[in-house]
C-alpha positions as CSV (number, residue, x, y, z in Angstrom):
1,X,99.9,75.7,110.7
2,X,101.4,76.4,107.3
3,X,98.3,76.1,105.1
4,X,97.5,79.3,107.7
5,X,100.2,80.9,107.3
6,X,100.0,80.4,103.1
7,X,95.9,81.3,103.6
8,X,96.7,84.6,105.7
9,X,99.7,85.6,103.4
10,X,97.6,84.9,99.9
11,X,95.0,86.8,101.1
12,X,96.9,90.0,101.9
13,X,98.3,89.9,99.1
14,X,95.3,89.8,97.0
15,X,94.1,92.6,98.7
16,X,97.0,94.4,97.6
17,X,96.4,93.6,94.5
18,X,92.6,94.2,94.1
19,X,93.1,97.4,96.3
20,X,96.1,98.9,93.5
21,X,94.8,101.1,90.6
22,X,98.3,102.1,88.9
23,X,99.5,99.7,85.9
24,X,102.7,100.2,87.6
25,X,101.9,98.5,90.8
26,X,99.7,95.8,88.9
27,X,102.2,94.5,86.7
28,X,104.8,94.0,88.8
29,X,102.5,92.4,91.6
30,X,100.8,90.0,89.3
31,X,104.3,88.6,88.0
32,X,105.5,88.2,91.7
33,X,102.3,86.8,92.8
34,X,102.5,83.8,89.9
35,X,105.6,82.7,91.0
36,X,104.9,83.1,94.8
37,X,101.6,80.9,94.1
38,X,103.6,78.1,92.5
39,X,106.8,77.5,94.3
40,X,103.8,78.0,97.8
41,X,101.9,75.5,96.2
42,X,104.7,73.0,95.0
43,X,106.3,73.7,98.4
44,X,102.2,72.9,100.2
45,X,101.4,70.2,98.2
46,X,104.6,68.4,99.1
47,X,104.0,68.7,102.9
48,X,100.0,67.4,102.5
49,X,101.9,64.6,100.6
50,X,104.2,63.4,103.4
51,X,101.9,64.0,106.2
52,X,99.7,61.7,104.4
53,X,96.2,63.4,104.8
54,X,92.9,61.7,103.5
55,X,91.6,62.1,100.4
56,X,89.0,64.7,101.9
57,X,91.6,66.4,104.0
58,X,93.8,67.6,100.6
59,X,91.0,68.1,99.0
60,X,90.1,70.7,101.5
61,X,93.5,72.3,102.1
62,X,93.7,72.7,98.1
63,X,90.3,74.2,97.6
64,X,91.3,76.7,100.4
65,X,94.8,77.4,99.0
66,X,93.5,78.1,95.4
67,X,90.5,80.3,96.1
68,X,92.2,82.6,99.1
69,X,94.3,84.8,96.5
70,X,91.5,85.4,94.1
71,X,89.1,86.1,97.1
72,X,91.7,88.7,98.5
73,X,91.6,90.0,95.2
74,X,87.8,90.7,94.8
75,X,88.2,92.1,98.8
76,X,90.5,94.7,97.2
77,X,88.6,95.4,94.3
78,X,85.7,95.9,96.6
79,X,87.4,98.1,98.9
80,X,89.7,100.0,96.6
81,X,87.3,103.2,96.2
82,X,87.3,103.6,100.0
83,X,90.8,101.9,100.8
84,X,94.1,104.8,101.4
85,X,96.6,102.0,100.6
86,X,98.7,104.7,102.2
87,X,96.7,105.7,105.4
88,X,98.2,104.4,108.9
89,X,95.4,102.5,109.4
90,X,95.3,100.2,106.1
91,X,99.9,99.9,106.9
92,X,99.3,98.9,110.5
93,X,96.6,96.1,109.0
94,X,98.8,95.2,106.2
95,X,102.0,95.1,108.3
96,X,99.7,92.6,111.3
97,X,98.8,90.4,108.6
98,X,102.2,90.4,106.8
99,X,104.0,89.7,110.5
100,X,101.5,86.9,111.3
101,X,101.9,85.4,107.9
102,X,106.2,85.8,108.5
103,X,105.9,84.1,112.1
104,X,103.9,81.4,111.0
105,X,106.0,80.3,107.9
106,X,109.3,81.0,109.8
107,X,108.1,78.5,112.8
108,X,106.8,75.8,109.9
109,X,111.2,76.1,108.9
110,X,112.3,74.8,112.1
């Protein structure tokens, strides 16, 4: 349930990234989004390591946690000349995924 959480999160917040066009929103995104990645990943890997899942089973789980960011990236490059990161439609989205990803890591710190 966390690696979805982490999966749904990185995504949407690649797409913000890919979707963005101003340096201003870039920078500041892509310095956030470094750290985010590695205290998600330190905090990730040390849950696969306790639950103590097969080789193949990490495997997987890292594979999927390093390529969803860059994937939500290209999503957002590919939308960007049709995406209004400011139209209702593209918040209500954004703000779905953003709750779902919240719930999901709030339930994983009980």
């Amino acid at each position: 349930v966390l690696e979805l959480g982490i999966v749904a999160h990185s995504v949407t917040i690649g797409i913000s990234l890919g979707a963005s066009e101003s340096p201003c929103t870039i920078r500041p995104l892509v310095a956030a989004l470094t750290f985010h990645q590695l205290f998600e990943g330190m905090g990730l890997g040390g849950c696969i390591v306790q639950a103590g899942f097969k080789n193949k089973s990490t495997a997987i789980m890292a594979f999927f946690f390093s390529v969803t960011t860059p994937i939500g990236i290209a999503v957002g490059i590919a939308i960007s000349s049709a995406y209004n990161e400011n139209s209702p439609t593209a918040l209500i989205v954004e703000g779905l995924f953003d709750a779902a990803s919240a719930g999901i890591l709030i339930y994983m710190s009980l």
